[in-house]
C-alpha positions in Angstrom: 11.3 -148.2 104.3 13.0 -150.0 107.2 10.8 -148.0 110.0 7.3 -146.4 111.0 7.8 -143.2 111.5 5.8 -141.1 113.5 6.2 -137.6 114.3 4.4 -134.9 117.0 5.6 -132.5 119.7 5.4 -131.6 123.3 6.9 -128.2 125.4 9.9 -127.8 126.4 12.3 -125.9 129.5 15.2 -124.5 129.4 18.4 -125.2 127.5 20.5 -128.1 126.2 21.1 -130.0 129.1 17.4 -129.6 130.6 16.4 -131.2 127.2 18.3 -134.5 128.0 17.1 -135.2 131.2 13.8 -133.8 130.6 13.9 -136.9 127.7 16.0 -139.3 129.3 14.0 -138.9 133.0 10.9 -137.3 132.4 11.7 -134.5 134.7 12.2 -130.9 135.1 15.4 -129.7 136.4 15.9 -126.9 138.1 19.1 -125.9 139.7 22.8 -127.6 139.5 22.3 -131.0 138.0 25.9 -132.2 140.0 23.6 -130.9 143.5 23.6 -134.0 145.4 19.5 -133.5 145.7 19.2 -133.3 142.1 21.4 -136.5 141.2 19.3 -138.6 143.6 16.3 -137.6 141.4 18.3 -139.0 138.5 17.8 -142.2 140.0 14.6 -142.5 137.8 16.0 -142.1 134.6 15.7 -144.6 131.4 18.8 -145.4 131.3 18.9 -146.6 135.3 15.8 -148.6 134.8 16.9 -150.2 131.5 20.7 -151.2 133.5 18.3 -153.1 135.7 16.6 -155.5 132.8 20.2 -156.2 131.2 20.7 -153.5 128.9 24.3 -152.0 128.3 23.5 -148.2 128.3 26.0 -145.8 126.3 26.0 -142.3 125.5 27.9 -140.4 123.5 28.7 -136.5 122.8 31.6 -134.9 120.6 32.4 -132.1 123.2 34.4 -132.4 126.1 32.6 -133.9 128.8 33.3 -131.4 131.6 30.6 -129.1 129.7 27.4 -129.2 131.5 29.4 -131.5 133.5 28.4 -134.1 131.5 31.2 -136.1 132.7 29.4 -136.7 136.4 26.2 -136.5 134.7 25.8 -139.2 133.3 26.8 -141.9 134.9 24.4 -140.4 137.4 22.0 -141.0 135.1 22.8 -144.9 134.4 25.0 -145.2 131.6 27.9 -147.3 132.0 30.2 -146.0 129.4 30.1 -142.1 128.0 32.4 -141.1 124.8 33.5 -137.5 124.9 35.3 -136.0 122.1 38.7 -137.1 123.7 37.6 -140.9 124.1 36.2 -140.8 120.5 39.9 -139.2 119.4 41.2 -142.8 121.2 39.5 -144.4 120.0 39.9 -143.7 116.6 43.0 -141.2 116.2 41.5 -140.2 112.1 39.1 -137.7 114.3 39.3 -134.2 113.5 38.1 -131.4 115.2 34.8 -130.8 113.3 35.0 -127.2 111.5 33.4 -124.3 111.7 32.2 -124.6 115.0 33.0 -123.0 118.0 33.2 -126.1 120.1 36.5 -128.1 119.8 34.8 -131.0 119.3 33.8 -134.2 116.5 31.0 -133.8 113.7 27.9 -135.3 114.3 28.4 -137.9 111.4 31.9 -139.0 113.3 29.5 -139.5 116.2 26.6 -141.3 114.3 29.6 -143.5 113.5 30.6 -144.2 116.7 27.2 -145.2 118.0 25.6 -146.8 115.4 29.0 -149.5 115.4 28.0 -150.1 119.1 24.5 -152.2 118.2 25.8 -155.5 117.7 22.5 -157.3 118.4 22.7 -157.4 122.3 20.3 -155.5 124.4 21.9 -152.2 124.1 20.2 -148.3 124.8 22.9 -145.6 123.0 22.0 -141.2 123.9 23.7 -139.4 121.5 23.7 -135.2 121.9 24.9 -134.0 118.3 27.1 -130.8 118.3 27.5 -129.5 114.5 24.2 -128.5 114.1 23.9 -126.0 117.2 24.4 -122.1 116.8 26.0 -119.8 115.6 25.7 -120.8 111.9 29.4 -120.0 110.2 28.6 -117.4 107.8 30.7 -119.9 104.8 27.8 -122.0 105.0 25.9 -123.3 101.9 24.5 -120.3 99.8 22.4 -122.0 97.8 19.0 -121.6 99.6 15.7 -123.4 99.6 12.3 -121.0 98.1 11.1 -121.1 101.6 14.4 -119.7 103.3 15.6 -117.3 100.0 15.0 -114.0 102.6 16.6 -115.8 105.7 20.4 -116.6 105.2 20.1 -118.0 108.8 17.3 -120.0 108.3 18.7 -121.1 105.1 21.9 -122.3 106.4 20.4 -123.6 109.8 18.0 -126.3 108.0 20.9 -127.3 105.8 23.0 -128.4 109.0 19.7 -130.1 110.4 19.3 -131.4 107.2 23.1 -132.7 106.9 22.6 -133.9 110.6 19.9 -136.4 109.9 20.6 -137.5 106.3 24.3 -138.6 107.7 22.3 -140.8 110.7 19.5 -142.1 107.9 22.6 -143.1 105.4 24.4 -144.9 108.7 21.5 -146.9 110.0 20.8 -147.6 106.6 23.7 -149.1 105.5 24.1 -151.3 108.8 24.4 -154.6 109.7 22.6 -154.4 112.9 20.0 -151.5 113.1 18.5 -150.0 116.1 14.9 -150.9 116.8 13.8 -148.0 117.9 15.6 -144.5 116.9 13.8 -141.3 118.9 15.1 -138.2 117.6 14.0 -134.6 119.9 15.1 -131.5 120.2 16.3 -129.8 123.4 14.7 -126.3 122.7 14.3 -123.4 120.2 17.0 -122.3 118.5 18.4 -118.9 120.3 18.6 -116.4 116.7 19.9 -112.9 117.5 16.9 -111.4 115.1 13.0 -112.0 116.2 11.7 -112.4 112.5 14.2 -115.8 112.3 13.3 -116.5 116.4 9.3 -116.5 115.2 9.8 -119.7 113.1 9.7 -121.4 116.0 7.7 -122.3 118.8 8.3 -120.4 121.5 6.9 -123.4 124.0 7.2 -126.6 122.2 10.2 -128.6 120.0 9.3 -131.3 117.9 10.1 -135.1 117.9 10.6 -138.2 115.9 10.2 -141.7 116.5 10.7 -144.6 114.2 10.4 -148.4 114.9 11.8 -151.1 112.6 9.0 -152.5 111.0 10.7 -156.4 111.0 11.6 -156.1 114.4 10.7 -158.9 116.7 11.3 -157.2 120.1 
């Protein structure tokens, strides 16, 4: 009820970390992202050009940050202040490493948390990369199973953590004080399943996206 939400898609290259800056920069990258020629090129990204009108830029992601070298990353990118899963543990030392994933790292609502907290009415941009909802499913996850998903365990299991994912960020931005005025939500690229007949459910060249914009906004 707060936003307009509307929803469409557009292809996509690569994995994880092509996703962000193919969001955040509107380019394609190919090779070492820490090459020297390739972090000049991140020169153009939105979180450079909205440093430059007076916006603190955050980003935050529950893994370490040396994976995908995050960590040099993005501050090449513009942000002036990056939570990894160690600053978040600092931060608040109730963190937990999130369970059964592979990734010793913070659950995407612990996260949500984090970043929603940071919007305090000032000009502010926050990236968050979630973690929870990435592959491999554990195999303890949720039995009960949606009609459309009954033949699929994977599927079945997948959609519930997507599903978990965004209902935790809905009920946050919901319930706070100062809400975002935009919220863009994307997806980096198709989910890698081991079997084709789960791999065919998805595009095989585009990922779908969100965007919602606060309705009583002013800006």
């Amino acid at each position: 009820a707060d936003y307009s939400i509307v929803q469409d898609d557009h292809p996509f290259f690569g994995a994880t970390l092509q996703g962000e800056i193919r969001e955040l920069c509107g380019v394609r990258l190919v090779g070492n992202a820490t090459d020297s020629r390739v972090k000049r090129r991140l020169k153009m990204c939105l979180p450079w050009i909205l440093r430059q009108r007076g916006y603190d830029t955050e980003a935050l992601h529950g893994n370490g940050g040396n994976i995908y070298s995050r960590n040099a990353i993005y501050p090449a990118m513009g942000f002036k202040r990056y939570w990894f899963y160690g600053d978040l543990r600092r931060a608040n030392p109730d963190i937990r490493p999130c369970s059964g994933i592979l990734f010793d790292g913070a659950c995407d609502v612990e996260v949500y948390k984090k970043a929603v907290s940071l919007f305090d009415g000032r000009k502010r941009f926050v990236h968050v990369m979630s973690l929870d909802s990435h592959l491999p499913v554990p195999d303890s996850m949720r039995n009960e199973c949606d009609v459309r998903f009954s033949e699929d365990r994977n599927l079945c299991r997948y959609a519930f953590l997507i599903e978990r994912s965004l209902g935790s960020l809905g009920m946050l931005v919901k319930e706070a004080n100062n809400k975002p005025d935009i919220i863009y939500i994307y997806g980096d690229h198709a989910p890698p399943f081991r079997y084709q007949n789960s791999r065919d459910v998805f595009s095989r060249k585009d990922i779908p996206f969100l965007v919602l914009t606060r309705r009583l906004s002013s800006r």
